[in-house]
N, C-alpha and C positions, 0 to 999 in steps of 0.2 A: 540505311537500306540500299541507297546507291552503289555507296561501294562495294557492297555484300555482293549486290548483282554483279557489276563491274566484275567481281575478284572470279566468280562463279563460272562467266563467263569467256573470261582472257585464261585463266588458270584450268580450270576445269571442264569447260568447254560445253557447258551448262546452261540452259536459260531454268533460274528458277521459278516455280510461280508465283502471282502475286499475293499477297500477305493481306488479310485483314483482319484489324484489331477492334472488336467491342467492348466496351469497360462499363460497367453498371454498377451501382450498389446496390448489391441483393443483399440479405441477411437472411442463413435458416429462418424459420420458424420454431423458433426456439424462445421457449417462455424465460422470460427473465424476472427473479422477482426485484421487485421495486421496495425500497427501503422510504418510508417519508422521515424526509430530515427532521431531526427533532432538533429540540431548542439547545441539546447538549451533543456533542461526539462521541460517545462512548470511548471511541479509542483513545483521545486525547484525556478524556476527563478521568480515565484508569491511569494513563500516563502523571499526570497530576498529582493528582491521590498519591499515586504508588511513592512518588519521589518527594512530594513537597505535601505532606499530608497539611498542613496549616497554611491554607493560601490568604493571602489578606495580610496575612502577619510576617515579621520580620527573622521567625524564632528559626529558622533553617538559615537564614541568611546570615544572622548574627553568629549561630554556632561553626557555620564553615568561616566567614570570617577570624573568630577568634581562633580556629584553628590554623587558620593560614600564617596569623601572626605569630602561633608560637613559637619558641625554637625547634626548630628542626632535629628530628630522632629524640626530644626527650619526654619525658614522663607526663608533664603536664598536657604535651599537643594530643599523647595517647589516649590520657582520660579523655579532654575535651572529645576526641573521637567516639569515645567508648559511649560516653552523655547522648553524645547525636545520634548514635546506631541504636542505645538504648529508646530513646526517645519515638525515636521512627518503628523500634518494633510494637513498641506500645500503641503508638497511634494507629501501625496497620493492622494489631489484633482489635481494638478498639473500632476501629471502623472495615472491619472483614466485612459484615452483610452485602455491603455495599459495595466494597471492592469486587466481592461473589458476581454482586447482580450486574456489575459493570464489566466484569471479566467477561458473563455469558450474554451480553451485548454486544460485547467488542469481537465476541467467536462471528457473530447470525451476524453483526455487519460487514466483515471481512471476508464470509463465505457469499453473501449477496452480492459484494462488489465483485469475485473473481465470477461469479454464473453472468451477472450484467455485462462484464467483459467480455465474455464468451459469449453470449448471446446475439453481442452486438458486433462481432467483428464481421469484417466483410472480406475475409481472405480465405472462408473454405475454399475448397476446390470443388469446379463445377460437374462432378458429378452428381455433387451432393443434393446439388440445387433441382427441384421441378423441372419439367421441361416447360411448363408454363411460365413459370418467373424466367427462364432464359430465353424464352421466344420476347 
């Protein structure tokens, strides 16, 4: 701010006037809704499901394993692929309900954390604000 003046003044021939800054956190009054944490994530536990439907067990581990080891471009690493892809679509038609119910979880928590975010920022611009919350 010194040299602003300084420059304003030698240069432009200017005195500017003095500047003052107030900084508060205001926030609209903007509802947010609140999500209560449940004992599970929804987003993670569709995550889960979707790719490792057998958690607990080794049966996703073992089949990319054995795929890893096969040889490379031939028929046998294909099947074992084919087993695993097969396997997994089985288990996500087999456990759909719930993939459904986790899916439309995962939408209502995803949409309440971006309004919570917006709710709670403090960078509108102050026109937005009361003139009571800026007094």
């Amino acid at each position: 701010e010194v040299v602003t003046d300084r420059w304003a003044k030698d240069f432009l021939g200017i005195e500017l006037p003095p500047i003052t800054v107030c900084t508060a956190d205001l926030r609209l009054p903007l509802e947010a809704p609140c999500h209560e944490l449940d004992a599970e994530d929804p987003i993670e536990a569709l995550r889960v499901l979707e790719h490792d439907p057998w958690p607990g067990t080794p049966t996703k581990k073992e089949l990319a394993e054995a795929i890893r080891t096969a040889p490379r471009r031939s028929a046998q690493r294909r099947r074992l692929f084919k087993e695993m892809q097969d396997a997994l679509s089985q288990e996500r038609a087999r456990l759909e309900p719930r993939l459904q119910a986790l899916r439309e979880r995962s939408r209502t928590r995803r949409l309440e954390s971006q309004q919570a975010r917006i709710a709670g920022d403090r960078t509108w611009p102050w026109p937005l604000h009361e003139d009571a919350a800026l007094r």
